[in-house]
Rosetta silent file (secondary structure, phi, psi, omega in degrees, C-alpha in Angstrom):
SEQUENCE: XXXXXXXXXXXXXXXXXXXXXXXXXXXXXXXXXXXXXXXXXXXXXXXXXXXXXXXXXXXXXXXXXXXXXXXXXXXXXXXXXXXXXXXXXXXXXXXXXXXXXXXXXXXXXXXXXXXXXXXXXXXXXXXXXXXXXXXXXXXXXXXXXXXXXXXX
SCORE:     score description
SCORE:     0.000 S_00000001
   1 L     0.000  123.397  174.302    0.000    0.000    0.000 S_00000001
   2 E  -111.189  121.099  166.277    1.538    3.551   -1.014 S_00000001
   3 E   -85.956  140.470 -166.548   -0.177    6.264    0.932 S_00000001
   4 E  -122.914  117.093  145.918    0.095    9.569   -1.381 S_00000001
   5 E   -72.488  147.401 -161.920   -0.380   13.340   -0.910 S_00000001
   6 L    81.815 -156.690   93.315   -2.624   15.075   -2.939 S_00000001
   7 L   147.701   65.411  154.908   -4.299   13.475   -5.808 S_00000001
   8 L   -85.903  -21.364  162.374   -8.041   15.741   -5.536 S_00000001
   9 L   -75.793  -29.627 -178.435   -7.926   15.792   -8.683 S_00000001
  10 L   -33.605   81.236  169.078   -8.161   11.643   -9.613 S_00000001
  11 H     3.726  -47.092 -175.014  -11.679   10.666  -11.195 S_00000001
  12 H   -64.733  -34.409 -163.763  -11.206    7.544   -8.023 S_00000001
  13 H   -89.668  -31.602  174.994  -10.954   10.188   -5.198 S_00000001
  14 H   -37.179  -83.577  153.439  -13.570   12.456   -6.757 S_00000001
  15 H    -9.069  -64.561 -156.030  -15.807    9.114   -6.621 S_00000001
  16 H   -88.269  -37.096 -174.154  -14.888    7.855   -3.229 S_00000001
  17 H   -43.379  -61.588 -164.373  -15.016   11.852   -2.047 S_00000001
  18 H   -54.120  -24.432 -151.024  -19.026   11.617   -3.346 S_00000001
  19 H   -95.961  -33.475  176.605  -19.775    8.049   -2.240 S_00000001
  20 H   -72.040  -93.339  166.905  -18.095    9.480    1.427 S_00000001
  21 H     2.360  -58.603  177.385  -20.579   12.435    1.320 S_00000001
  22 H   -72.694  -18.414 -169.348  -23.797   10.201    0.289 S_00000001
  23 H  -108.096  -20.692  163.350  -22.838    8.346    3.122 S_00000001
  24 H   -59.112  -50.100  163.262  -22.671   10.895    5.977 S_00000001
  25 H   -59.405  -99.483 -124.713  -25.962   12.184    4.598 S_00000001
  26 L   -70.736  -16.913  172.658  -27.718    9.040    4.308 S_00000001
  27 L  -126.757   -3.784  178.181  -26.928    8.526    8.368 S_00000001
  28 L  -120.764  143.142  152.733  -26.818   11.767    9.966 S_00000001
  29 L   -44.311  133.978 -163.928  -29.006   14.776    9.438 S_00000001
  30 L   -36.240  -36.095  179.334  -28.417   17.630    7.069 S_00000001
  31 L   -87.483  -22.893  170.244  -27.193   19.942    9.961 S_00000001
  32 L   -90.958   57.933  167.269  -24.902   16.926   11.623 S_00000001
  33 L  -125.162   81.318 -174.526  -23.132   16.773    8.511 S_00000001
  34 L   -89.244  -10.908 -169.833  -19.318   17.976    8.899 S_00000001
  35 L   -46.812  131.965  161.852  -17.675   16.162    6.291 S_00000001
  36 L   -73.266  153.857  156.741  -15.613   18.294    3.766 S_00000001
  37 L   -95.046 -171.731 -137.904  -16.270   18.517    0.255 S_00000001
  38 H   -72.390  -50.521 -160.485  -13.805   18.935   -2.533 S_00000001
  39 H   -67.205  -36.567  166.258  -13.229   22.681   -2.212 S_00000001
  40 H   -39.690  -85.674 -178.048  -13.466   22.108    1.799 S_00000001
  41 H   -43.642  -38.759  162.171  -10.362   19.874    1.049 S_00000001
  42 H   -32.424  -47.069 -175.394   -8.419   22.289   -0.937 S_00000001
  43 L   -42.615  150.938  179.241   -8.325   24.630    1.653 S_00000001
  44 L   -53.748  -34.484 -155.548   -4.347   25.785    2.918 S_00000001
  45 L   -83.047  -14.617 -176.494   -5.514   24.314    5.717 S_00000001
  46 E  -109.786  140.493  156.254   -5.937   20.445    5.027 S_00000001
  47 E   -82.644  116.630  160.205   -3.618   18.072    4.252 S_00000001
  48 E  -105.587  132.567  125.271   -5.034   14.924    1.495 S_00000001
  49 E   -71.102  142.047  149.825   -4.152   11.658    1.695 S_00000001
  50 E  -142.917  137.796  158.703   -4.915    8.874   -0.636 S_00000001
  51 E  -123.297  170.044 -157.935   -3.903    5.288   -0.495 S_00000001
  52 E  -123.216  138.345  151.696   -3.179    3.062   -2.852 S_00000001
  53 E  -117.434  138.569  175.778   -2.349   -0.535   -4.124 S_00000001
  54 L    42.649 -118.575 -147.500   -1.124    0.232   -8.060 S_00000001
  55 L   -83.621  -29.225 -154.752   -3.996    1.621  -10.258 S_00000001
  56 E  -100.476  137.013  170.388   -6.514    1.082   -7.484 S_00000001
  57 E   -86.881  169.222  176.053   -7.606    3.185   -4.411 S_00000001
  58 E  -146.108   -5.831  165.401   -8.402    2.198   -1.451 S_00000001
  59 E  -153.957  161.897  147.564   -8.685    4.960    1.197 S_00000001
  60 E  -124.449  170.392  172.111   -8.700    8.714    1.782 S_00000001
  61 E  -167.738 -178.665 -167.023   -7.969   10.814    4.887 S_00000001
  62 E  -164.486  149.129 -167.353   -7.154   14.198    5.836 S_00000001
  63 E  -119.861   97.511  164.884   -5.262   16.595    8.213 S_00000001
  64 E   -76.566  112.916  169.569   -6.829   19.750    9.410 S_00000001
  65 L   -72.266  112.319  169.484   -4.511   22.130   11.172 S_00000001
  66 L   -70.151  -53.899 -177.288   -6.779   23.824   13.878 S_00000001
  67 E  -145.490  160.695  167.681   -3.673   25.509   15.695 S_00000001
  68 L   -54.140  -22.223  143.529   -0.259   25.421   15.844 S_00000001
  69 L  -143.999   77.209  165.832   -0.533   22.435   17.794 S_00000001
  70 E  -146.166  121.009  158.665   -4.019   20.867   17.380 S_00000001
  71 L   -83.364 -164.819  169.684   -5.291   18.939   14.451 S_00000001
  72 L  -177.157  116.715  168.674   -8.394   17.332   13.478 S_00000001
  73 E   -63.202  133.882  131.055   -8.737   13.794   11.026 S_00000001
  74 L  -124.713  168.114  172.797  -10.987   14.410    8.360 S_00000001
  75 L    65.820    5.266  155.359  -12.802   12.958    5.555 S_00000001
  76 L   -33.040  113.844 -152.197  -11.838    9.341    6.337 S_00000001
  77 L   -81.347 -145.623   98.044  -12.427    6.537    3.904 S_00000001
  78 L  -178.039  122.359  165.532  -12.326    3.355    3.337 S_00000001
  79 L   -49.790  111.066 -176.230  -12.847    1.816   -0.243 S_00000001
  80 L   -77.615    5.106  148.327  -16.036   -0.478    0.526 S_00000001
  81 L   -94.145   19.178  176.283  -14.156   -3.820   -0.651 S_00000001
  82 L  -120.787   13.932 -179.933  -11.126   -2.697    0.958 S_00000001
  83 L   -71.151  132.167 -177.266  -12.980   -2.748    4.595 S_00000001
  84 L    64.828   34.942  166.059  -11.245   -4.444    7.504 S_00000001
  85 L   -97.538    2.219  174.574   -8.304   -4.553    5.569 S_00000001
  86 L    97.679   10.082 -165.831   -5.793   -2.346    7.808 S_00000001
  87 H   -84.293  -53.797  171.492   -6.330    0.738    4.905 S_00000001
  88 H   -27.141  -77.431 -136.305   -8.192    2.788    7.940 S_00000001
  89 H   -72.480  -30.872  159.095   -5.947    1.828   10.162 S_00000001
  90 H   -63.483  -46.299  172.233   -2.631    2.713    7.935 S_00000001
  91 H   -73.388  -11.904 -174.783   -3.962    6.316    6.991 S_00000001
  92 H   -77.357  -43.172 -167.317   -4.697    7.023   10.976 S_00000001
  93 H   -55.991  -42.442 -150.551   -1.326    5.474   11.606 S_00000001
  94 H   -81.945  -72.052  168.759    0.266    8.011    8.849 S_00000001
  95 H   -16.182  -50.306 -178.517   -1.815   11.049   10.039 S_00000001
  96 H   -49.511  -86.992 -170.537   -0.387   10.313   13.512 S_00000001
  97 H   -55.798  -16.456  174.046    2.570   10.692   12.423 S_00000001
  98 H   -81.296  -20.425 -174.757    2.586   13.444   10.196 S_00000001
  99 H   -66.680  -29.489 -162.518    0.861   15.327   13.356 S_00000001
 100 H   -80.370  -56.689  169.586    3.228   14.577   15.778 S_00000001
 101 L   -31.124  -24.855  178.664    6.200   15.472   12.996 S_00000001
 102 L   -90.259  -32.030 -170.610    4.273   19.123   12.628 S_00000001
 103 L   101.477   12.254  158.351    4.785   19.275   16.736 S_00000001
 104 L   -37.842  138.306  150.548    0.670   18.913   17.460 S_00000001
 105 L  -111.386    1.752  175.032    0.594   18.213   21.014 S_00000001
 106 E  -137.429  121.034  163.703   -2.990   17.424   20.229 S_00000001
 107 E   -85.542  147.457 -178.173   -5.210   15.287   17.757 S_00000001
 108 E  -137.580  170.586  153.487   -9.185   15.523   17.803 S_00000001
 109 E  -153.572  164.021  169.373  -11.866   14.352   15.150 S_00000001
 110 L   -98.325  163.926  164.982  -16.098   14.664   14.855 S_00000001
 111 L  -153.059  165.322  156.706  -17.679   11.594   14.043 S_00000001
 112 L   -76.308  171.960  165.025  -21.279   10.335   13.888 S_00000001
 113 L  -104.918  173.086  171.588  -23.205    8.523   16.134 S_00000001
 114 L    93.256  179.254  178.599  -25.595    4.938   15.604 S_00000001
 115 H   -48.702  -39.344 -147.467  -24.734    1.749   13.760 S_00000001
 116 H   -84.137  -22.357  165.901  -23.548    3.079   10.853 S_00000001
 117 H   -97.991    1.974 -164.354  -20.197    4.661   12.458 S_00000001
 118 H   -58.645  -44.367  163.032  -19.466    2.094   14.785 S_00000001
 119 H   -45.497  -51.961 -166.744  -16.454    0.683   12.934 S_00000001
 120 H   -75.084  -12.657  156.060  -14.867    4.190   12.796 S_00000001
 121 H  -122.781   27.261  138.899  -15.048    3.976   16.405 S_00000001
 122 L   -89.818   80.695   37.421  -13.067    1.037   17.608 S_00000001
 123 L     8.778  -96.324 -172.853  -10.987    2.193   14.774 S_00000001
 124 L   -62.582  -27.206  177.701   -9.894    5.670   16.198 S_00000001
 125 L   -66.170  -49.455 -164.304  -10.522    3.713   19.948 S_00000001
 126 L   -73.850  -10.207  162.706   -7.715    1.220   19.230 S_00000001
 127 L  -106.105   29.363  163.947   -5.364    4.253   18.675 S_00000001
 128 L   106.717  -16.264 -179.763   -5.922    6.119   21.960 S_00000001
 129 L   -83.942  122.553  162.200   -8.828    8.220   20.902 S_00000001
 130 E  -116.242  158.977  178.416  -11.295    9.099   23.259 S_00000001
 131 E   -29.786  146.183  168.329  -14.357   10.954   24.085 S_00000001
 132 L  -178.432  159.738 -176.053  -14.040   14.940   24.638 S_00000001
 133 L   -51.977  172.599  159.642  -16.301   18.071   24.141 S_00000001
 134 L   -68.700  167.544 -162.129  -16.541   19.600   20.820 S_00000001
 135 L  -146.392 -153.196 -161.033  -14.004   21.734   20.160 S_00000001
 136 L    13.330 -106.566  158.494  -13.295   24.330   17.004 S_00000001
 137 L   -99.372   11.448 -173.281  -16.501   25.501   15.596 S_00000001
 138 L   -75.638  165.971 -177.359  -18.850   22.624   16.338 S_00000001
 139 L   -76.928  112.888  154.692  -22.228   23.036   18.057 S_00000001
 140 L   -22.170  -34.426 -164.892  -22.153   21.624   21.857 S_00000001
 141 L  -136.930   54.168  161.041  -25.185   20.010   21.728 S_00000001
 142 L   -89.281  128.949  152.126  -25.573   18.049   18.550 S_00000001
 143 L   -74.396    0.917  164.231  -26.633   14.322   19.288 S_00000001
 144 L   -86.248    9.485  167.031  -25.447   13.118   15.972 S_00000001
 145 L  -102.809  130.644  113.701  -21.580   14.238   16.672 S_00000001
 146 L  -118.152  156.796 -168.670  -19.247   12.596   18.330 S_00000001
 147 L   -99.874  164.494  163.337  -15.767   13.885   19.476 S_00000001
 148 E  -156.649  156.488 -166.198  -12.890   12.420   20.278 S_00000001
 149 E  -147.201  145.056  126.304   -8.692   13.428   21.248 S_00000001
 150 E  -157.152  159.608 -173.849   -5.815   12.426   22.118 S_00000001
 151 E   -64.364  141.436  161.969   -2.963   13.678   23.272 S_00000001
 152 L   -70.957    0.000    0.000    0.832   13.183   21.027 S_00000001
């Protein structure tokens, strides 16, 4: 697997971008919906990921800088035949690492709540991430968000 920076433009990530989108929507409510879109990703402020085996993808992920040292995973992937295959768990590892390498002393992410996220959290659980308030601009009191940090 070669994880890659960049590649918003590739017809696959475009795809997987839309198919991530339809799927936030399709389990959370229009207003519980944090997920970036393309131009959302673009921003100075995010870091893209894609990973790869050869021609084919198989995840995305993303790096928000909040602060000089807080991040926040976004946009998190998974190619749905490439599920439970370690591709989560390789871009979280790689995130990790690019955060702590910027000098974050802190990582956070939103998530949903229900069935339909449950994977992403023993995912993000099995590296250390746990509950904590919202932070940056989310609303306190959504019940379809949950947060989660940990400290680098």
């Amino acid at each position: 697997m070669e994880i890659r920076e960049g590649g918003l433009e590739d017809p696959q990530v475009i795809a997987m971008l839309r198919l991530h989108l339809e799927g936030m929507r399709a389990n959370s409510p229009k207003e519980s919906v944090h997920a970036l879109d393309l131009s959302g990703l673009q921003r100075a402020d995010v870091t893209f990921w894609s990973a790869w085996e050869g021609d084919t993808l198989l995840g995305i992920g993303a790096l928000r800088q909040l602060d000089s040292g807080h991040g926040e995973i976004k946009s998190m992937r998974t190619a749905p035949q490439q599920l439970r295959s370690g591709v989560g768990a390789a871009l979280v590892g790689h995130i990790l690492g690019v955060a702590r390498a910027r000098g974050y002393r802190r990582l956070s992410l939103e998530t949903g709540t229900g069935p339909a996220f449950e994977a992403a959290h023993a995912l993000y659980s099995k590296f250390g991430f746990t509950e904590c308030g919202a932070f940056a601009d989310y609303p306190t009191d959504d019940p379809f968000s949950r947060f989660l940090s940990r400290v680098l």
